[in-house]
N, C-alpha and C positions, 0 to 999 in steps of 0.2 A: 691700334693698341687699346684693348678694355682697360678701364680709369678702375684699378684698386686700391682701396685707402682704408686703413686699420686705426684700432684702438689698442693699447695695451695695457692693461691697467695691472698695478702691483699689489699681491695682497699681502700688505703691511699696516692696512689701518681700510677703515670704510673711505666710501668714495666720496670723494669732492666734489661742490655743486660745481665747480670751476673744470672738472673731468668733463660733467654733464654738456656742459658748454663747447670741449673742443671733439665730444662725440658727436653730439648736433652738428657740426661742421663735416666734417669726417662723414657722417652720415648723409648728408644733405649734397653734399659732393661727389659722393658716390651714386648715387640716386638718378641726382640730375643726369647728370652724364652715362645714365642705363650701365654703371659700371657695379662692382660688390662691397661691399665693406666685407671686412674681417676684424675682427676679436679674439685676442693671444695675450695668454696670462705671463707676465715676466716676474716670475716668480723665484728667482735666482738668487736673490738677497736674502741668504738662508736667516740671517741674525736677525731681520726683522717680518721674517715670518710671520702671520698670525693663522693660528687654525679656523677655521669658517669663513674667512674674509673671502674666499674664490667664490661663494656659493655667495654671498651678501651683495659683492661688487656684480656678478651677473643678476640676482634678481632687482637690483634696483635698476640695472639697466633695463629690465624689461617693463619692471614698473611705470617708465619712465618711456615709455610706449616703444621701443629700439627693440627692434629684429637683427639678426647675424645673418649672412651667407655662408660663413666659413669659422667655426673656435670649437670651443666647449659647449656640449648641450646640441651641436647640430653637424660635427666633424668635419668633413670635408679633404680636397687632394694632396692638400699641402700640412697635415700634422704631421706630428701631432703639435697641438697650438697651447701645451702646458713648455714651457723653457725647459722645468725641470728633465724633461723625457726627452731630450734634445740635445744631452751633455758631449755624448759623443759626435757629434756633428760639430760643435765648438771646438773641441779641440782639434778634429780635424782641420779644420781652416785655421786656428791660431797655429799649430806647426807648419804648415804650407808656408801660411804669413813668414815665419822663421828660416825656412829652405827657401822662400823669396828674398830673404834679406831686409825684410820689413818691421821685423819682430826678433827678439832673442829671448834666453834663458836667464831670470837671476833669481839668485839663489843667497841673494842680502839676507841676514835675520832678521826680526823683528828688531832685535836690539840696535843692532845697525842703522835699521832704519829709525829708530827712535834716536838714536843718539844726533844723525846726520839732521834732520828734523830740528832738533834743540840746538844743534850747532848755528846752524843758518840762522833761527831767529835770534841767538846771538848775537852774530854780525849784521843784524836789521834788515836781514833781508826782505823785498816785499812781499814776496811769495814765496813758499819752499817748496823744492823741485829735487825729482830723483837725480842724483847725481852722472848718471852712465856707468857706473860702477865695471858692471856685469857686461857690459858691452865690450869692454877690454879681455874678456877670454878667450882664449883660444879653444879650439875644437876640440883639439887633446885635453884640456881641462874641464869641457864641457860634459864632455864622452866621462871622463870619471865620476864625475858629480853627479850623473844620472846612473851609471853602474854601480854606485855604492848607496843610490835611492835619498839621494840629500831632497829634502823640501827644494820646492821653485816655483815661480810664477811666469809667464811669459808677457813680457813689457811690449807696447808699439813701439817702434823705432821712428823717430819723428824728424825726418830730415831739417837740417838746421837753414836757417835763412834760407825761408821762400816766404814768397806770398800765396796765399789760397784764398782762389776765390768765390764765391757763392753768389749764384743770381737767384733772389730768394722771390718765391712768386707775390710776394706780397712789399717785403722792404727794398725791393729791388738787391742792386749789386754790394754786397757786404766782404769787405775783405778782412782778411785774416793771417798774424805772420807766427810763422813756425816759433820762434823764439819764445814766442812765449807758453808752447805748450810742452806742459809735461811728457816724458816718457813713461804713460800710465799701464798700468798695469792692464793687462787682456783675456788672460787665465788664472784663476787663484790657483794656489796651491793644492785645492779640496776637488779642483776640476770644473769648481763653476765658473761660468764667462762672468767679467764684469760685464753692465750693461752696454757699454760703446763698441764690444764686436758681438754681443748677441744681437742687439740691434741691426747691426749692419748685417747679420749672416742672415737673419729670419727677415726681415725686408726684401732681401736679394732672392732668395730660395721661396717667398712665398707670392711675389710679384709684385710686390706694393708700388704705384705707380707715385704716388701721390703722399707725401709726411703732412700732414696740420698736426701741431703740438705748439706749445707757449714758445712765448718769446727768450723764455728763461733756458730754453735745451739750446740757444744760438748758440752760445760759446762753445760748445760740444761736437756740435759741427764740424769742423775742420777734423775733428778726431775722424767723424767718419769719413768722410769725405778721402785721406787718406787713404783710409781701410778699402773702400772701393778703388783707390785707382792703384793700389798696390796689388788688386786681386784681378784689375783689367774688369771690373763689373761698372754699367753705369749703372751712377747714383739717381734714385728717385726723385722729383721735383718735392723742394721744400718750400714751403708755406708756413712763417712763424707768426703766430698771433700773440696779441695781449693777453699781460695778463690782469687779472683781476684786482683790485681796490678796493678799501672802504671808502666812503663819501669824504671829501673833505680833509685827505691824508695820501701818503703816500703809502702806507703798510697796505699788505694784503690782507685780505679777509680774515677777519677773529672771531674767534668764539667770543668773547667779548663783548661785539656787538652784535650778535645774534647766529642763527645758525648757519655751519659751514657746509657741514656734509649732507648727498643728497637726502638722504633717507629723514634725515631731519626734518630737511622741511614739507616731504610729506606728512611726518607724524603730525608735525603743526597746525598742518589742515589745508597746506595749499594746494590747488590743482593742478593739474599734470598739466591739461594744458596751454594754462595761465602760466607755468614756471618755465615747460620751455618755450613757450610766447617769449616769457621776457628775457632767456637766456640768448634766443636769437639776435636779440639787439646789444648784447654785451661787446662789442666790437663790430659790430655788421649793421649798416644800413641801408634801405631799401632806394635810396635818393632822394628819397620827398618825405609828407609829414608822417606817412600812414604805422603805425604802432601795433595792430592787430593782424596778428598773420596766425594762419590756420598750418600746420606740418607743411601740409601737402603746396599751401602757399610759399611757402617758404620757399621748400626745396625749389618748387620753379624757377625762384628770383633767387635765388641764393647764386651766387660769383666773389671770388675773390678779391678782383678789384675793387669792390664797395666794404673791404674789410680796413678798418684806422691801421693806418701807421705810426704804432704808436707803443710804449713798451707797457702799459695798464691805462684800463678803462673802469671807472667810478659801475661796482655796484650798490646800485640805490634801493636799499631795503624799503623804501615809503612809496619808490613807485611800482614795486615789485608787491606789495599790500594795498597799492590800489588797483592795479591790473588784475589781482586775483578777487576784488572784490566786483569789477567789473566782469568777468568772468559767469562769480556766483550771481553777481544780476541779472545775466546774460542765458541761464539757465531758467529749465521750466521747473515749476514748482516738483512735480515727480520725480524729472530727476536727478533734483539735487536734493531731495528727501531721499531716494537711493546710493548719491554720494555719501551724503551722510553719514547714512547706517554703514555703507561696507568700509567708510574709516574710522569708525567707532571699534566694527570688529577687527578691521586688521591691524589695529594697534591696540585694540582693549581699553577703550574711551567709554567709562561710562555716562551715557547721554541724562542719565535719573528720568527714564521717561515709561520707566518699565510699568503696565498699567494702565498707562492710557491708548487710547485709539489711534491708529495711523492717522485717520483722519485728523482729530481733536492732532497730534504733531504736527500736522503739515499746518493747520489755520494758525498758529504756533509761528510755522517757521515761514512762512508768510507774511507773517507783519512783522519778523526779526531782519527776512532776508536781502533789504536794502540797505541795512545798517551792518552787514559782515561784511569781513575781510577776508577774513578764513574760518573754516570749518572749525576751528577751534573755540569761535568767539560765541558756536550757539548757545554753548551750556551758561554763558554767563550773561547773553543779553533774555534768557528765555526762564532763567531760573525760579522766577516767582510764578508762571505756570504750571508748576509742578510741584512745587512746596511752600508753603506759607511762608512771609520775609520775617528776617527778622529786624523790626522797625526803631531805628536809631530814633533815641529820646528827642535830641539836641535836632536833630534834622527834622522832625515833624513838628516842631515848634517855632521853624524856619518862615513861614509864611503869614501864618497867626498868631501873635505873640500872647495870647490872653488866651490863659487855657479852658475858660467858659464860654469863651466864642466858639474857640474850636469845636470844645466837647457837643456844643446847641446841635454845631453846624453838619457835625456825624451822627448826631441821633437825628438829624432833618433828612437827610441822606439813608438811614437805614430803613426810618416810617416810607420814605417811597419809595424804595426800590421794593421794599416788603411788598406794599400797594401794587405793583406794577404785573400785570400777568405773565407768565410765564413763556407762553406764546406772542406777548410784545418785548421781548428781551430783545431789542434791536440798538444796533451803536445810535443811530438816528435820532429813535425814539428815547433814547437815555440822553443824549447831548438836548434835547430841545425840552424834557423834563428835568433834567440838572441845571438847567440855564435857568430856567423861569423859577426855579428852587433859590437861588441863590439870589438873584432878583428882587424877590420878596424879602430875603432876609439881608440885603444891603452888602451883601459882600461882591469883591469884582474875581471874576474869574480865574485869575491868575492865581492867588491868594487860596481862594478855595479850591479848584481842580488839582492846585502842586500840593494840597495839603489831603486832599483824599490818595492824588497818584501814591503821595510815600506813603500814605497809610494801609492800602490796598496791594501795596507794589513792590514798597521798599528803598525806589529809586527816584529820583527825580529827571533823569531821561529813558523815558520807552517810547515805542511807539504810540500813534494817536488813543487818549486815555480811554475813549468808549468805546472802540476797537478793541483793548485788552480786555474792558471789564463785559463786554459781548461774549469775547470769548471765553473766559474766566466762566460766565454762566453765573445768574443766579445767588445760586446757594452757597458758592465758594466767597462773593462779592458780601453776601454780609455774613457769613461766619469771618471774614476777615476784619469786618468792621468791630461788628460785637467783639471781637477777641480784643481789638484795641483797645475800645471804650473802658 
């Protein structure tokens, strides 16, 4: 049996870095086991539709380095893989479902169902549930209600007191008793499936051998799980993962504390494949210490059995900012000056570097690129390269309180750098001439280098100070001084 394992995403909103995470699985399981993934839009939830979302949710998949076997964009034997185009295939099996005696006809109103709703929470109940209403018709009532074209939905028929049970490849054996599930609804009235028999019918009809999805679709389960044995199909091997956390809480992921969805934390500036580096460890570990895996590492070791039993796993936004920083260190200087640029343009990041030389950027991003985290952080560690600062009163008056010492000790600093030839412009040779400068005029280093950096810089952390003003050049180094003085 070839191992097929699918994604389905809904487009009702961009995708979730948390999506990203159980296609990585899905994906990496299919892989291993030389088997296909497939990608199927479940697009059924008309009311929360969004226009462009089907085009957003597949480019960020690809962005995000994920190929297809089987969807949208590459076709395949089993479409078509939009749900929309599929309506009639649903109701064809919700009727069977019905002529099995699995499923019926109700034709409750709205009002009905609001009012029976309000009744129950009334009476405290804990949960409200369709009452069987409709279940009590007869055929001859049925037969009219559909002759005279009354609105209806077709409900699952949930046989009462049993147990069902789930050997789930990951929680192991999970049981579940009929009583407590609804008799939910399976066809709207408009013809679209709800998602618990399109699910079940495009799994069955498109071979999915294999479910990974969150731990949160568990309860849902037992819905399908009926659906197949009412249809005599067997059901796919399930596999429910965790889900996702903030640090330190039980809530899921918020905007709040920082970004949710993938596309996001592209724009932000992290790496592809730094993020899914660290999305593979979001419930999955290798067995021992090792933290850096490469795709193609992964998929190798990637097994179910090394996935937590567990219902959320803590993601850590500080180790996911140093692993992307580890990444950018981990790159050669070209090309992550090519990273760079192609996310500046594919999000419209202006770098303010327009002007200068590739070269003069890279020496730049160079002595910036141990101190990022993400690509976002270059414009604001690199910013006085590019434009004159502009030099806080109160902070250049930090180091040397006496503003004629200072003023002596910049006009000492501008006579020799003026002196200095243009072809000995070396960090070197500035450090062992600023040193023996200060020397002579009694001041200790600290005191004078943090009080040129702000003056020259703006900041009091950059990189090493005769390394910037090497690069700086010159001319720039005392038009920034004289501009102070």
């Amino acid at each position: 049996m070839k191992v097929r394992t699918r994604m389905a995403p809904s487009p009702t909103g961009d995708y979730h870095i948390g999506h990203i995470r159980t296609l990585l699985y899905n994906y990496a399981f299919a892989r291993k086991n030389k088997g296909e993934f497939i990608i199927r839009i479940e697009d059924t939830d008309r009311e929360r539709f969004i226009d462009g979302a089907i085009d957003r949710i597949l480019d960020v998949i690809s962005d995000f380095g994920f190929d297809w076997d089987e969807g949208p964009r590459v076709g395949g034997k089993f479409g078509p893989y939009l749900q929309s185009e599929r309506l009639p295939i649903y109701k064809e099996y919700a009727e069977k479902l019905v002529k099995l005696g699995h499923a019926y006809y109700c034709f409750c109103t709205k009002e009905r169902l609001s009012e029976l709703k309000a009744e129950q929470e009334r009476k405290g109940y804990p949960v409200t549930k369709y009452d069987k209403h409709c279940l009590s018709l007869t055929d001859e009532k049925i037969a009219e209600n559909l002759k005279n074209n009354l609105p209806y939905v077709i409900r699952q028929k949930v046989p009462e007191d049993r147990e069902i049970k789930l050997k789930d490849e990951i929680l192991g054996e999970v049981k579940f008793q009929t009583k407590d599930i609804e008799d939910g609804v399976l066809l709207k009235s408009d013809g679209f499936p709800v998602y618990h028999l399109a699910v079940v019918v495009d799994d069955y009809l498109m071979g999915i051998t294999h479910v990974l999805r969150g731990v949160d679709w568990l309860p849902s389960t037992p819905k399908h799980l009926l659906i197949y044995e009412a249809l005599n199909w067997e059901p796919p091997k399930y596999a429910h993962l965790p889900n996702l956390k903030e640090v330190g809480g039980s809530q899921k992921l918020s905007k709040r504390f920082g970004a949710v969805f993938a596309h996001s934390f592209l724009e932000e500036g992290y790496l592809v494949p730094a993020l899914v580096n660290f999305v593979m460890l979001l419930g999955w570990n290798p067995g021992d210490e090792r933290e850096v895996f490469s795709l193609q590492e992964f998929i190798k070791e990637f097994s179910l059995e090394r996935i937590h039993k567990t219902d959320l796993v803590a993601f850590d936004r500080e180790k996911l900012l140093w692993m992307n920083g580890y990444y950018i260190r981990s790159m050669s200087l070209e090309a992550l000056y090519d990273a760079l640029l192609d996310w500046s343009k594919k999000f419209n990041v202006n770098l303010d570097v327009e002007g200068y030389s590739k070269e003069y950027v890279k020496k730049c991003l160079e002595l910036v690129k141990d101190r990022m985290r993400k690509l976002n952080d270059f414009t604001d560690l690199t910013s006085y390269f590019f434009a004159p600062p502009i030099v806080n009163r109160e902070l250049s008056e930090r180091y040397i309180k006496d503003p004629s010492v200072r003023d002596k000790l910049l006009s000492e600093f501008y006579k020799l750098y003026t002196d200095i030839d243009s072809g000995k412009w070396g960090k070197d040779n500035l450090d062992k001439l600023s040193h023996e400068l200060i020397l002579d005029l009694g001041l200790k280093p600290k005191e004078a280098f943090m009080t040129l950096r702000i003056i020259c810089l703006g900041k009091e952390a950059t990189p090493p100070l005769f390394d910037v003003l090497h690069t700086l050049g010159k001319r720039t180094v005392l038009e920034r001084i004289k501009s102070f003085i």
